[in-house]
Steps between C-alpha positions, in 0.01 A plus 500: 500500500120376423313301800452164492377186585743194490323136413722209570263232401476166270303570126162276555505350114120493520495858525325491848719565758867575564660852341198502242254540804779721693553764195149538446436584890758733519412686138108469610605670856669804289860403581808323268580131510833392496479160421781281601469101373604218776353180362266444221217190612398315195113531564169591355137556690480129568879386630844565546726252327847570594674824578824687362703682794678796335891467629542701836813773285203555264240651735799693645595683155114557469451684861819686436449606182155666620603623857762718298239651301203587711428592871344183616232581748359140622626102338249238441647201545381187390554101379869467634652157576897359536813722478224826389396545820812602689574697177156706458579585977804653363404703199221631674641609803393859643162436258174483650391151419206315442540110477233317394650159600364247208529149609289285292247565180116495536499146329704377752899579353763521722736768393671541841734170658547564852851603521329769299241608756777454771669764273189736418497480953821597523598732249182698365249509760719694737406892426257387222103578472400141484200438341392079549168326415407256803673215320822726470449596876473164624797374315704810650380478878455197507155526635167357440266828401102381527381864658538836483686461769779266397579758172534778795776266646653415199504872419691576812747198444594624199642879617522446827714134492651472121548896520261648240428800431125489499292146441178473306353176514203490217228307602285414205588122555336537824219783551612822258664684841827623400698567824814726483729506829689854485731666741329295807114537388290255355267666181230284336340555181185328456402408107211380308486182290476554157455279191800488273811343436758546712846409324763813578319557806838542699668649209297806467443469894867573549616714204182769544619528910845550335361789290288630830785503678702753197247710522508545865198366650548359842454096527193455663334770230701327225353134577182640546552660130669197368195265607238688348712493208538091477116448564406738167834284312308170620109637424632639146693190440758432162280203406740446192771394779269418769691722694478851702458817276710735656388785208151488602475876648640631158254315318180543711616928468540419134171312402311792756652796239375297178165393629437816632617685125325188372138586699540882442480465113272281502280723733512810236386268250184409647460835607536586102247227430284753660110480434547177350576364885262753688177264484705258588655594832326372791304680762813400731750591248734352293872405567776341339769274717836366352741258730862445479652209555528540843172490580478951529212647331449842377171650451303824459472674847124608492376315187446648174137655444255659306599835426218677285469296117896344553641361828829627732724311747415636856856471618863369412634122414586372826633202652201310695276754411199227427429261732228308301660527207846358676389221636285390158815519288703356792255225521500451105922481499488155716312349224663682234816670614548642113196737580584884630228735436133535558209752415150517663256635319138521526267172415272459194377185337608686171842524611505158607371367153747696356763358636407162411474629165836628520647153573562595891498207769212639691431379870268566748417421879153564717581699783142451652697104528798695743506273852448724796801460655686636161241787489574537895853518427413809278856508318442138364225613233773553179659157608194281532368627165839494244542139635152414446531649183821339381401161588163578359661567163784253494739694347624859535212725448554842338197642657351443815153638608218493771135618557549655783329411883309724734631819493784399261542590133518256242833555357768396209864446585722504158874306569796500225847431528581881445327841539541445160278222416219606767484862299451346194249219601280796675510685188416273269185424786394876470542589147265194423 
């Protein structure tokens, strides 16, 4: 029989949460999803305006019809509420369970009465991985949770007192300290705040510890796993739902092949450009940067030089393999997040007239006018200057140059929206 992962969750219309979220985590985490439907909320990114609960005989012929099929090594369990509850205990008995014990919506739903948290108590915490916000854990213990602290005793409430199997009390409501209370020991798990939307949270939350857990990994490794994992689904949000992107690792590896491919042609064309480029590599050298979406960017390690009458790249595309370069393109994305790829190359007021010529948006910024604390700061050069230079401009500038300082070379920085377009903006600069 194939391995599995059982979801027992309600379908978030809004495509942000719920089994949509779940399925993604599980086939993101390299396992199957076996989606089961219990309710279906009537919602979108802004509100939920009513809620269809999928009869209790339904949910039943869906987790039967599955369990016969495939080995099921850990059950998600989600949005549950009247006679589904003491249904979903039964069908899953024996299964390792996680319950992710959704009360209310973000915008302030209720989707739980209390009869039906009396019920969740009762029925499903018992020998269940519970897995509560500090809303969800107050509501459950009963307690007021302002500290570190109070989630610790909330964590123990819930497997010590209502009989879980293993509590972990998420504290982003509170300070980002995830605590998880496990055969008699206290773990925490410190995390980072990071900017991004945070719908499906909980969702991916439970249904990656799920697929952890399948796999084998011990809890306190798994939540350590399955936090790192939310934080990247919140930084590398789904800003089409305003929710979590649980497919964000696939992506980021995906984007790193192509820009990399992307880089390495574009490399062996300048390097065919040949003596057309050699005068016009710098004393430093030149490089060429392009970013991914996810902020990564690939360089050539060791520049490319002068190599007799052509020029040759010292090393191979890597990722971070230019800092200066990085952090100019980097810069240049929060203005204009279409742009990917940049070139230095070595300044002349011919090349700079030529581009004009050419139509380019040329820029420029005075690095003699560079505050001493940024030039203290030493990494805060490429910043200063491609914000100087964009608001210089007014508009996004193709080109960007500067005339150098003491014992720094003036310099021309070439940005396009491919490898493509920087290629042929260089070559048309040369051949002129």
């Amino acid at each position: 029989m194939e391995m599995a992962v059982l979801i027992i969750a309600g379908l978030d219309t809004g495509g942000g949460a719920g089994l949509k979220a779940d399925i993604e985590t599980v086939s993101a985490l390299g396992e199957h999803p076996l989606p089961v439907v219990s309710a279906i909320p009537y919602q979108n990114p802004e509100e939920v305006r009513g809620i269809f609960s999928v009869p209790p005989g339904a949910i039943g012929e869906q987790i039967r019809a599955v369990r016969d099929a495939f080995e099921i090594r850990a059950v998600k369990i989600g949005l549950l509420h009247g006679g589904a509850i003491d249904l979903v205990a039964e069908e899953t008995e024996g299964l390792i369970r996680v319950l992710d014990p959704v009360m209310a919506s973000s915008s302030g739903f209720r989707f739980l009465s209390s009869e039906d948290v009396r019920e969740l108590k009762e029925k499903l915490i018992p020998g269940s991985i519970v897995t509560p916000n500090v809303p969800e854990a107050e509501i459950l213990t009963g307690l007021k949770i302002t500290s570190v602290e109070d989630i610790k005793k909330a964590a123990k409430i819930l497997a010590e007192e209502m009989g879980a199997e293993a509590a972990i009390v998420k504290g982003g409501h509170l300070n980002l300290t995830d605590i998880l209370y496990w055969n008699g020991e206290i773990f925490e798990f410190p995390g980072e705040y990071v900017e991004g939307f945070t719908h499906g949270t909980g969702c991916a939350f439970s249904s990656a510890l799920a697929t952890f857990i399948a796999k084998g990994l011990k809890l306190p490794e798994a939540v350590e796993r399955v936090k790192r994992f939310v934080e990247g689904a919140i930084e590398f949000s789904n800003t089409g739902a305003k929710a979590v992107n649980p497919l964000w690792e696939l992506q980021r590896d995906s984007q790193r092949w192509r820009a990399k491919e992307e880089l390495e042609e574009a490399v062996d064309r300048v390097v065919k450009m040949g003596g057309l480029l050699n005068s016009h590599v710098p004393e430093v050298g030149t490089n060429f940067a392009l970013a991914t979406d996810f902020g990564e960017v690939f360089a050539v390690k060791g520049r490319i030089v002068r190599y007799g009458k052509t020029v040759k790249p010292v090393g191979p595309v890597e990722l971070n393999a230019s800092d200066h370069l990085r952090r100019a393109l980097l810069k240049m994305k929060e203005f204009y997040p279409e742009v990917r790829a940049v070139i230095n190359i070595r300044y002349s007021k011919e090349l700079v007239e030529r581009a004009e010529k050419l139509g380019l948006k040329v820029s420029f910024y005075d690095r003699r006018e560079e505050p001493e604390e940024v030039k203290r700061a030493e990494r805060g050069t490429m910043e200063w200057g491609i914000e100087r230079a964009v608001e210089g401009l007014g508009e996004r500038p193709d080109v960007i140059y500067h005339l150098g300082d003491w014992g720094k070379e003036p310099m021309i920085l070439v940005f396009g929206r491919s490898a493509e377009e920087v290629i042929m903006r260089v070559q048309r600069l040369v051949e002129l």
